[in-house]
N, C-alpha and C positions, 0 to 999 in steps of 0.2 A: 517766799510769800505764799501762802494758802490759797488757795481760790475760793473758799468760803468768807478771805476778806472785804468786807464792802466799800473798800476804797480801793478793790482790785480794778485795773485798766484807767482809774481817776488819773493817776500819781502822772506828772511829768506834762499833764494835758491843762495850761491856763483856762484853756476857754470850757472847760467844765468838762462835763458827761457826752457823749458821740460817740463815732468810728472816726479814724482819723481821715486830713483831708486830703483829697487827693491833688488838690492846686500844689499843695505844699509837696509833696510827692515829683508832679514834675517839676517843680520850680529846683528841687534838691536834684532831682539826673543832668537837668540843662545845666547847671553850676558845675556839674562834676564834669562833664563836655568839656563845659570851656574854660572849667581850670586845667584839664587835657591836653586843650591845643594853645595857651597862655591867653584865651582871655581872661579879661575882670569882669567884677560885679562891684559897681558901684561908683562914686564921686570922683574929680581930680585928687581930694584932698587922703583919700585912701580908704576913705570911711565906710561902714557899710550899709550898703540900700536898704533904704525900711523895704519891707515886702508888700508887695505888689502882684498884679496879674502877670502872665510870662509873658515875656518878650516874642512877638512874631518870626524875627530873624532868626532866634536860636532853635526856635521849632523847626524852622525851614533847613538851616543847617544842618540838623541833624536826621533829617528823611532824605538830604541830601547824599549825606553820608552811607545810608545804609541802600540807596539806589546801586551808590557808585560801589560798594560792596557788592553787591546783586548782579550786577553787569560787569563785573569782574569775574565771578564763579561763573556767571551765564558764558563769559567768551572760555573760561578754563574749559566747559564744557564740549568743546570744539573740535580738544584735542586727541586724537587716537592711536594707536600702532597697528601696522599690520602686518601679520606675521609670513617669515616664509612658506611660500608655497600657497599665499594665501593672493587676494586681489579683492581691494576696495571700491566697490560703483557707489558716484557722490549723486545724487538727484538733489534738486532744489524744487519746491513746491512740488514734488513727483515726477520731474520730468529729468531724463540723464544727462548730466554733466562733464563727469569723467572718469575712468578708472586709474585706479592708483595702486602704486606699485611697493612693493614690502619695502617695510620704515615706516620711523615715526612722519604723523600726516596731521592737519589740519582744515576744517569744514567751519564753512559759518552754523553755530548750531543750530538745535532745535527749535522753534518749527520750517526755520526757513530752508536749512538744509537736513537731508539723514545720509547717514554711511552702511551701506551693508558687505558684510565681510562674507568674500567667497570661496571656499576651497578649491582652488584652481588646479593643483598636483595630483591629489586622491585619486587613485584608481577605483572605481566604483562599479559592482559585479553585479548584477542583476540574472535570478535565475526563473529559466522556462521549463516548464513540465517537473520541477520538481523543488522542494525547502530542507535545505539544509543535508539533505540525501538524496543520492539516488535509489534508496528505498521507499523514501517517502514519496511518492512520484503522486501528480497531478495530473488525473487522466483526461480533464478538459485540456488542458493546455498541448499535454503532449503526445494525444493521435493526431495522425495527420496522414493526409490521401495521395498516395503514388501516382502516378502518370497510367501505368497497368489497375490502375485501380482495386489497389490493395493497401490495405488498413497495416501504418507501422509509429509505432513510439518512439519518440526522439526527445532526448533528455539536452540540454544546452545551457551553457552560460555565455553571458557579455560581460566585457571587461570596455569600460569608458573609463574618460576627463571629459576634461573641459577645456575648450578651444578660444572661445570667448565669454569673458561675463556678462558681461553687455546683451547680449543676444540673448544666456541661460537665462538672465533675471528677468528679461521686461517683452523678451517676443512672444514667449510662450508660457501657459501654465502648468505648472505640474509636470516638467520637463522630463525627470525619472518616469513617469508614467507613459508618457510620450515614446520614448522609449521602448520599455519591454511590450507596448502595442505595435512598434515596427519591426522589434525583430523577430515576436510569431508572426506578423505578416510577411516578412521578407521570407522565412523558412518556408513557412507554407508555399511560398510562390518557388521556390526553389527544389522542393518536394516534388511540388506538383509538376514540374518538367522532367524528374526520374524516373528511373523505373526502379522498381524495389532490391533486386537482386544489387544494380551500381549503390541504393543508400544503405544497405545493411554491408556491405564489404569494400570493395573499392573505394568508394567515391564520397569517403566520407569526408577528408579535407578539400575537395573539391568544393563541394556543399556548403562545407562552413566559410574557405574565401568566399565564393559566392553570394553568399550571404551578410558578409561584412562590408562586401562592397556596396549591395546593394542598402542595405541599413545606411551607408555614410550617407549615398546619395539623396535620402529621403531626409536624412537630419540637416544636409546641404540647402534639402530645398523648404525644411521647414522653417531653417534659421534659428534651430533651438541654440547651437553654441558647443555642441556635444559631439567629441570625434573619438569616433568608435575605433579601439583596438587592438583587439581578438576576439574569434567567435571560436569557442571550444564545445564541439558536440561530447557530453559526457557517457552517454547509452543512445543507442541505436538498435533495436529489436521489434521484433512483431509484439503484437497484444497476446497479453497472458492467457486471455481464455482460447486464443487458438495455437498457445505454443506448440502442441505436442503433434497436433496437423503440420504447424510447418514445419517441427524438426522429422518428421514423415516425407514430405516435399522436398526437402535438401536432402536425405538419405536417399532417397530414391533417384535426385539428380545426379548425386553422388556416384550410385552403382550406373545410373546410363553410363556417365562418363567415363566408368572403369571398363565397364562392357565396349564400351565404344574403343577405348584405348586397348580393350584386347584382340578384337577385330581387328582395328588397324595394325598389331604385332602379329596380325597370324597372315592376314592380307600382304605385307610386308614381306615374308615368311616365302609364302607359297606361289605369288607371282611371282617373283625372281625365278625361280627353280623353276614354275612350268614355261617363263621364257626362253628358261637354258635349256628342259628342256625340247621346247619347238624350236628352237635352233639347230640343236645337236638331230633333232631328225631331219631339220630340211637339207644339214649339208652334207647326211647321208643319204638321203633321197636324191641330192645332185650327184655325189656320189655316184650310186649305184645306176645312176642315167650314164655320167660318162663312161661305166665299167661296161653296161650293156650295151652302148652304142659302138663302144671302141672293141670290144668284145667282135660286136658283129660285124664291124669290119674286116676285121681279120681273118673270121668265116668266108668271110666272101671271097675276101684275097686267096686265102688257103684253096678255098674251090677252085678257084679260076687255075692257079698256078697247078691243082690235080685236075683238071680238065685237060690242061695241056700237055702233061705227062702221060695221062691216058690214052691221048690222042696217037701218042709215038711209041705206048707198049700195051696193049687194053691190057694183055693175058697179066703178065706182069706185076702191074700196076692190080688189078682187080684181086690177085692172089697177096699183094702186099698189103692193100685194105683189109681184106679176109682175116689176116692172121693179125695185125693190130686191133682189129676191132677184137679176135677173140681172146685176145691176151688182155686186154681191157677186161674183156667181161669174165671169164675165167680166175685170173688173176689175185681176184681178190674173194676165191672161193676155196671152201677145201675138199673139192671133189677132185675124185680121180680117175679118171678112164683109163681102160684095162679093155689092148685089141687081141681077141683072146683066139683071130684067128691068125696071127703070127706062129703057131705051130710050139709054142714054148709053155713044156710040162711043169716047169716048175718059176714060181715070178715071186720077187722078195721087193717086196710093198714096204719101206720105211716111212709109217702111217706118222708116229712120235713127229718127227724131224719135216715130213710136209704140212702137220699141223701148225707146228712153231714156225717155219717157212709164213705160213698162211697167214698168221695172226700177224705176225709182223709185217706182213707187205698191208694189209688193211690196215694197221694201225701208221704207216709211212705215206699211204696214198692218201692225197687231198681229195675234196669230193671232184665226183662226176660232172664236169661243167662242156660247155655246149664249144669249149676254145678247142685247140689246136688237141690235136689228141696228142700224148707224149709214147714212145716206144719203152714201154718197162721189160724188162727182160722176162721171160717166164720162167716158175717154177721149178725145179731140176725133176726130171720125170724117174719111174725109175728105168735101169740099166735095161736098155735092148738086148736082144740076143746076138744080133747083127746090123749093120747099116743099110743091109740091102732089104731086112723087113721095114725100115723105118721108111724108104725111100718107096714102098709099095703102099703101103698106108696113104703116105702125100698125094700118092698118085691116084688112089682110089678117092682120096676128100673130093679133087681137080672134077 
């Protein structure tokens, strides 16, 4: 059919020219309903209703219907899962209810109740003095002031969870934030009781327990839900604009210590020795006391016992001291006396053989000491002429 036809939208419509009506409209849905659920429309006899206004009941019926529809999707709406490693806090009018544990769950819905889903498992790392690098370092965060009061950089991470939901959700806000605000203050307070040289070497896990412990205690006491578990120091170093002073400062501590350590090797060294030896003289200085004192005994005795000999032959005795003392002194000489008034023209002097004589009795005689004098035989002279000049000689010495 054309739409230029002028009996287009007439055809099929009794009641003339209009838009169609809408009574008839729902009077044709409420029919289709309750041919749906087996009602009728019309008489015992089976006839059909002349038409009419709608029926009230079928109106009601059927808003009925789409209620109980409504509140059937509304309770669907209730139902949830939650996954592992996860934890459900149920609040009703905003206020907490319960948490709920992985598996399928249901909440009376919305508005009366909501469910928020919590990552309970996640390890969650939060970084200080520095994003994503420790080149990229953030130098607010990570100077910080020694005990000696010296400026040094400390790069750090935290590694959390979560302990309770309950407590992360509704104690505190912005709980992560919470967070990387106590562990620069824990570090800082932790710093601040070092000295610089224990946080840049030694003491660097010390520092970070320290600091974890003290981080939990404050997350204990703020009831956020959050339990801290490990604090990993990534850099530990002085500030770049004075590196090259303190690698001056450690080099130069460096060489005391070497210095130092070579003192104590040389100290080490040379007291030993000068105690060996001030020993080795004191117990020749005892020594040489008991040699002189026993020494001088002996003198004395020796006198006393030539005292008494002289007593009962002076001549004797006085001519036998005479000739040991000059054998002593002579003895170790190589002179020759030559009595040239013995009358004898011709004297054979074997000079060779007293020299060698001589040498060797000086090189056999110990020194001169103040003991007991020894009788060494003298020299062999040369050959007299006679015994009875030798015997006039003695007599003239007498």
């Amino acid at each position: 059919m054309s739409l230029n036809d002028p009996q287009w939208g007439k055809r099929g419509n009794s009641g003339g020219g209009g838009p169609p009506d809408l009574d008839e409209i729902w009077r044709n849905f409420n029919r289709r309903l309750n041919d749906m659920f087996g009602r009728k429309v019309g008489g015992d006899d089976g006839g059909s209703r002349p038409p009419g206004p709608p029926r009230r009941g079928l109106a009601i019926g059927g808003v009925g219907l789409l209620l109980a529809l409504a509140l059937l999707v509304w309770l669907a709406s209730g139902f949830y899962i939650v996954d592992e490693g996860r934890r459900g806090v149920v609040t009703r009018f905003g206020k907490f209810m319960e948490t709920t544990q992985p598996g399928p769950r249901w909440h009376v819905p919305f508005p009366v109740e909501a469910v928020e889903l919590v990552d309970f498992s996640q390890v969650k790392t939060i970084e200080i003095g520095y994003r994503n690098s420790t080149q990229n370092k953030n130098a607010k965060e990570a100077t910080m002031l020694t005990e000696d009061e010296n400026i040094i950089d400390i790069q750090f991470a935290v590694q959390y969870n979560l302990n309770s939901a309950e407590a992360y959700v509704f104690n505190n806000r912005k709980p992560d934030e919470i967070v990387k605000f106590v562990a620069e203050s824990a570090i800082r307070e932790v710093v601040g009781k070092a000295k610089m040289d224990f946080a840049l070497y030694e003491g660097r896990e010390q520092i970070a327990d320290q600091t974890r412990e003290l981080m939990q205690k404050s997350m204990d006491r703020y009831k956020t839900g959050v339990f801290v578990q490990k604090v990993t120091l990534q850099s530990v170093q002085p500030p770049d604009k004075v590196q090259a002073a303190f690698d001056d400062a450690v080099k130069a501590a460096q060489d005391r210590v070497r210095l130092v350590n070579e003192g104590q090797a040389y100290a080490n060294d040379v007291v030993p020795r000068a105690r060996g030896m001030a020993s080795r003289l004191m117990e020749e200085a005892n020594g040489y006391n008991t040699e002189v004192v026993q020494r001088s005994e002996g003198d004395a005795s020796r006198f006393r016992s030539i005292v008494g000999e002289y007593a009962k032959a002076p001549g004797v005795t006085r001519d036998r001291l005479y000739l040991d003392m000059m054998q002593s002194v002579l003895g170790a000489t190589s002179k020759v006396l030559i009595d040239q008034k013995a009358g004898n023209n011709l004297l054979y002097l074997p000079l060779d053989k007293l020299v060698q004589q001589s040498v060797a009795a000086v090189a056999a005689t110990p020194e001169v000491t103040t003991s007991t004098p020894r009788l060494v035989p003298a020299p062999e002279a040369a050959p007299a002429p006679d015994s009875r000049a030798r015997e006039g000689m003695r007599s003239r010495e007498r």
